[in-house]
N, C-alpha and C positions, 0 to 999 in steps of 0.2 A: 185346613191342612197345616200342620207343626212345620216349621223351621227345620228339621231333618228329613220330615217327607221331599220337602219344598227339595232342599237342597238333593237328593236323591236324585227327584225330578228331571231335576236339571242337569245334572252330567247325567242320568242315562240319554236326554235327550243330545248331550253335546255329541256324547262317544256315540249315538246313532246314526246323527248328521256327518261326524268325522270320518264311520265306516262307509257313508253311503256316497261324499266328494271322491274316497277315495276308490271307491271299486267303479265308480261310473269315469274315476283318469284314467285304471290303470288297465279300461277294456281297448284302450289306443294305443297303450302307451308297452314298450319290448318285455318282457318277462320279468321277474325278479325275486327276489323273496320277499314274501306278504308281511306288509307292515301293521306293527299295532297301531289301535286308533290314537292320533293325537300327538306321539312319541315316534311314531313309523319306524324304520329299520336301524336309529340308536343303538337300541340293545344286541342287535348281529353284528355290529361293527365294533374293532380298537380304536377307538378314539387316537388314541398314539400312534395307532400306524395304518390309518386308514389305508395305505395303498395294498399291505398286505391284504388287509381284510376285500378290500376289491378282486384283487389276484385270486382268494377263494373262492369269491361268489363268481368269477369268471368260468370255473372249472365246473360250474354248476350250470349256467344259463346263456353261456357263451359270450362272442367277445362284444354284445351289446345289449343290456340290462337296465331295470330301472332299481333304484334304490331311495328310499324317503329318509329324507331328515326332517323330524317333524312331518307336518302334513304334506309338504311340499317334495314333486318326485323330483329327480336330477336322472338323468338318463349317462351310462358310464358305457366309455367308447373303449376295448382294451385291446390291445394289441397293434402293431402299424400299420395293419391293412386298413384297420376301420378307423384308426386315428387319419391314418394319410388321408383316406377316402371323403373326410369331416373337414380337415383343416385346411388342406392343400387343393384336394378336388373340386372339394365344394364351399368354398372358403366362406365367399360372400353371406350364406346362410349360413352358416356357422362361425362369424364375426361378429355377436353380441357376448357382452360380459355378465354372464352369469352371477347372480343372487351371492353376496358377500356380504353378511350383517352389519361386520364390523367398519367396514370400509364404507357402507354406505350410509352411514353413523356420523361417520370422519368426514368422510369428504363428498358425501352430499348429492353424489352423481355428476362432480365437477372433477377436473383432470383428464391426463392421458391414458391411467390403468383402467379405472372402473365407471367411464362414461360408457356412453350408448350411444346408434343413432349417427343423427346429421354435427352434434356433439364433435362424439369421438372422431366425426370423419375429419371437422376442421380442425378441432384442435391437435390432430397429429399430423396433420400436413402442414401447418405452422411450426408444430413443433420439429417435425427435420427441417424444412425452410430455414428456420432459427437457426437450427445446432450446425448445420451447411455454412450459414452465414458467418458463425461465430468459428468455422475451423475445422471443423468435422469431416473424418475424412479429406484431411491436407496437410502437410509438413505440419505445421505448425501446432496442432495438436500430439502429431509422438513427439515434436519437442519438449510440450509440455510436461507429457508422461515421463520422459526421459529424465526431464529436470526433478520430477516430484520420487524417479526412483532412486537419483543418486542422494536426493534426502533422505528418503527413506533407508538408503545403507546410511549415510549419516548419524542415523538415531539409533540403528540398529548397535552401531559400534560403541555409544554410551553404553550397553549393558556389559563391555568389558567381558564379554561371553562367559556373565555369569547367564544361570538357568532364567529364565522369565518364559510369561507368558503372553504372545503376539499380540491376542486380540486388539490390545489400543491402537499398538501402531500401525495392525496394518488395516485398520480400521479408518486412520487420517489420511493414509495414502489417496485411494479411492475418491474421498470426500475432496478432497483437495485438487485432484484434478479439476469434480464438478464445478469447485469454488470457483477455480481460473479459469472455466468457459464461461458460467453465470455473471462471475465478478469480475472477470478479467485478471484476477488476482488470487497468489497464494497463500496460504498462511503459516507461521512458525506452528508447530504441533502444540505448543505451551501458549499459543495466542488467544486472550480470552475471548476474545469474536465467534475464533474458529472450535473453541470448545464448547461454545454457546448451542455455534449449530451443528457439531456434534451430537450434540445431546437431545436438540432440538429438528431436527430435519427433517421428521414426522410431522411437527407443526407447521403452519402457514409458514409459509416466508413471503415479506412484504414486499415486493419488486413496484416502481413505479416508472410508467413511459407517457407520456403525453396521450400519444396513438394510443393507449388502452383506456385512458380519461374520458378521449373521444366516446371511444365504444361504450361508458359507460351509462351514458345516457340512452342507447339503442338498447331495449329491452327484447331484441329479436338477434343479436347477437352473441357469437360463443366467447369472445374477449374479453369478456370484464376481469375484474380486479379476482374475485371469487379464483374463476374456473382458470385463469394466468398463475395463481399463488400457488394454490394447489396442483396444476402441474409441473412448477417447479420443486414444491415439498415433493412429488412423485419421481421427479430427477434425483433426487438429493435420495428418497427411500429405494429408489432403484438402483441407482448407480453404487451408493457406498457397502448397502450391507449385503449384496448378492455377489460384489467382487471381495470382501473383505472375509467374507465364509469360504468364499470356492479360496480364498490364499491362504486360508487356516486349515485348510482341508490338506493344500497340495503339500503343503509341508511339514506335516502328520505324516500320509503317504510315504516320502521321501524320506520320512524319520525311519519306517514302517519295513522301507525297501531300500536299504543301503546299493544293492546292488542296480539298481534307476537311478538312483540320486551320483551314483558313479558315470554311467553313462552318460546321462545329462551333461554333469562337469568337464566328462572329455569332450565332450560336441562344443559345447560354448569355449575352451579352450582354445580348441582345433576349428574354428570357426570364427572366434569373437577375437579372442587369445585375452591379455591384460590393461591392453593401450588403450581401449576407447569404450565406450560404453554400447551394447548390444541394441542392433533399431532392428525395425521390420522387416526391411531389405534382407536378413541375418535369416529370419525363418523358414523361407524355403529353399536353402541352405543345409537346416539345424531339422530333421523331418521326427527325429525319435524326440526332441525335447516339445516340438509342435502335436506329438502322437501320447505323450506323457498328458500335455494341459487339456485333451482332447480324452484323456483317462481317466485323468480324476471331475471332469465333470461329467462321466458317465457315468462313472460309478458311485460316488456319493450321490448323484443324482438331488440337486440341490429342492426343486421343487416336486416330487412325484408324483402329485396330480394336477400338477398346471395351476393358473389361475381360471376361475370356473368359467366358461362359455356360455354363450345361448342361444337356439336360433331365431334368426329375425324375422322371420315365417314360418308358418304352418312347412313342415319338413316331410315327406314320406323318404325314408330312411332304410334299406334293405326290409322292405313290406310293412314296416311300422310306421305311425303316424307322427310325429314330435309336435306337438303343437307352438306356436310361437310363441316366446318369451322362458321356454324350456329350460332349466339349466344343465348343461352339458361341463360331463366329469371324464377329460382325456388322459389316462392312465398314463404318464409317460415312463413311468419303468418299465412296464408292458412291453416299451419301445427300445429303451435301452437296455435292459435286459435278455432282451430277448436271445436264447442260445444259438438258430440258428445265424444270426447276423455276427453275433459274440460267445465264440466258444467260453466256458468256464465265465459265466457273465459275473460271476458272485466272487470272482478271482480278480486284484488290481492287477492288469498287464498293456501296456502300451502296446505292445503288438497285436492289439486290438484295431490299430488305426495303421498298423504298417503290412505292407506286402513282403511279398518272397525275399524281397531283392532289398530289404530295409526301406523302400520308399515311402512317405507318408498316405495313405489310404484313407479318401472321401468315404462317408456312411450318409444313405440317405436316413437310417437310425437314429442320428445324433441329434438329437432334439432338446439340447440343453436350452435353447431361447424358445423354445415352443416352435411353432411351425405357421404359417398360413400370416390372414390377415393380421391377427394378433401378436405374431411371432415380437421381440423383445426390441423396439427403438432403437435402442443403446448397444445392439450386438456388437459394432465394428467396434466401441469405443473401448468396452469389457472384454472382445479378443485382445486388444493391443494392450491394456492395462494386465491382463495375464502374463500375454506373452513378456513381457518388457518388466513386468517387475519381480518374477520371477527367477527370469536369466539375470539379471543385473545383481539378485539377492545370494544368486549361487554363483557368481563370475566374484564375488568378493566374499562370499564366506561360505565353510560347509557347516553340515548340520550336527550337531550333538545331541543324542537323546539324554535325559535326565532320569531313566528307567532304563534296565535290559528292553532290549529293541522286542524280543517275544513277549513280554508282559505290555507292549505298547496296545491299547484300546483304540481299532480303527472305527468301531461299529458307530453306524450316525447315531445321532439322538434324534428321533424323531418325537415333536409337536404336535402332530396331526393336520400340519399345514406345510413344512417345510422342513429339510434336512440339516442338522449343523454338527459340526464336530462335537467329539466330547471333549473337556476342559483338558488340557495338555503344557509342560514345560518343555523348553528347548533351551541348548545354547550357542548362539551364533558363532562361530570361530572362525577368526579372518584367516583368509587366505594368503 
């Protein structure tokens, strides 16, 4: 046999073995559209905006389908009945972290995001433990915040309200806080420590405690030096760039909507006034500037298909099978989108979150930290880092577009993983 029969040979045998994995999953497993061997449902999908292309295939197979990437199916939950029913109802089985290449590349199956298991149970019940310990959730954390946002106006005010573009600074903010719970300390924006781990916060960071020394000789424990570094590098990739998008986002928006960016300022005014600096106590008080920050992360919608899931067990799932170790895909535009929850969903309006009477308005919709077991660690820390550096940034200056406000571009960029602004100038002007 030649060297081209051969090879012939053998992809028809791959691609028969590939069709035959796949029709004997997919006799368990919800509907979907039929995948090619090998490459599976790639080619139906925008890579750029996968959650669109989900939202299609929803209207086809309804609000729970399988879709393949590569040979491997992920089973996609749309809409908030069958997100709630997955994350919230049924939490416990729907509390593994689903299949992420890249991340389990990086960090190995160690950390707080993309662990598994007895894992993930300890080291996120260490990890509030810790953040409890160190401040969380008590004065002296919005002190912090308070402190890092009258810098942050600080630094603001060097641009002499010429035009720039935020991303750095408000990029150190964020980061900065994390520094002063991890390190107990903060750093100038120009400090080369702190633009080390700027740049760096994706990588390890080297933390040393005796008590993890201990444990590193226990080969049956979750403490070692490894799975402690990296869920710190997981503080530092969680905390800094998920608040420093959603602040580039909101004041885009406010660029976007002169007429929110006025209200806000009269609230914090008539609320805060000039004399002292805006704290938490202020926000339910301040209901439309609390229904604004509760806007723009609805509507940019920073992550729209979550971080992937998986269940921990064999699942029967509305008559379907999931078998365990599954990766599950929760649509959360699905959620935040959704028209009847949010009229004109595709429309930026804060009175999305307000009632009749202006009062500010809970959504069980609002699933900007995800929902259930998994839901975001750090929520209480990134409402207050919203709330607070926000108001502080508009109680001392308002916003200048560098373009007519009608040619301003809100549309996200989507990655095919996450939402972020498109590149944008501003100029601060003190108030």
């Amino acid at each position: 046999m030649g060297p081209v029969a051969l090879l012939v040979l053998c992809l028809s045998c791959l691609l028969l073995l590939s069709l035959w994995i796949q029709s004997s999953g997919r006799r368990k497993l919800p509907p979907g559209p039929t995948p090619l061997p090998i490459i599976g449902n790639i080619l139906q999908l925008d890579v750029k905006n996968i959650s669109k292309s989900l939202s299609n295939l929803s209207k086809v197979y309804g609000p729970v389908f399988t879709v393949y990437f590569g040979m491997k199916p992920s089973v996609v939950l749309h809409g908030y009945e069958a997100v709630k029913e997955a994350l919230i109802d049924r939490g416990e089985e729907f509390a593994g972290r689903g299949s992420f290449p890249l991340a389990e590349k990086t960090n190995k199956g160690f950390g707080i995001l993309f662990s598994n298991g007895k894992r993930w149970k300890e080291i996120r019940r260490f990890s509030l433990m810790t953040l409890r310990n160190l401040g969380m959730g008590k004065r002296n954390i919005e002190d912090r915040v308070q402190e890092e946002a009258r810098c942050l106006v600080e630094e603001l005010r060097k641009t002499n309200a010429s035009p720039c573009d935020p991303t750095f600074i408000l990029g150190c903010a964020p980061c900065n806080v994390i520094c002063s719970i991890i390190f107990q300390n903060r750093f100038d924006y120009k400090d080369k420590f702190f633009l080390n781990i700027m740049e760096r916060f994706n990588e390890n960071v080297k933390v040393l405690s005796s008590p993890w020394i201990q444990e590193k000789h226990n080969p049956h424990g979750e403490f070692t030096i490894d799975n402690l570094t990296i869920t710190v590098s997981d503080f530092f990739g969680a905390g800094t760039e998920t608040t420093s998008t959603t602040l580039r986002y909101a004041l885009l928006l406010l660029l976007k909507y002169p007429e929110v960016l006025a209200k806000v300022q009269e609230e914090i005014d008539r609320v805060v006034g000039r004399e002292r600096s805006p704290c938490m106590q202020d926000r339910s008080h301040m209901p439309y500037t609390d229904a604004m920050v509760h806007e723009v992360q609805r509507y940019f919608n920073l992550l729209p298909t979550n971080l992937p899931h998986a269940v921990t067990c064999d699942v029967k799932f509305r008559n379907y099978l999931i078998p365990k170790g599954t990766t599950i895909i929760t649509s959360l535009t699905s959620v935040m989108r959704d028209d009847k929850e949010f009229p004109n969903p595709e429309k930026f309006d804060p009175g999305h979150f307000l009632d009749e009477a202006g009062n500010f308005k809970k959504s069980d919709y609002f699933m900007a930290f995800s929902a259930g077991k998994r839901m975001c660690a750090g929520e209480g820390l990134a409402r207050m880092e919203l709330f607070l550096f926000l108001t502080t940034i508009l109680q001392n200056f308002t916003l200048k577009a560098v373009v007519d406000v009608k040619d301003l571009d809100i549309t996200p960029v989507m990655n095919g993983f996450a939402s972020v602004p498109p590149p944008y100038q501003l100029c601060f002007i003190p108030v």
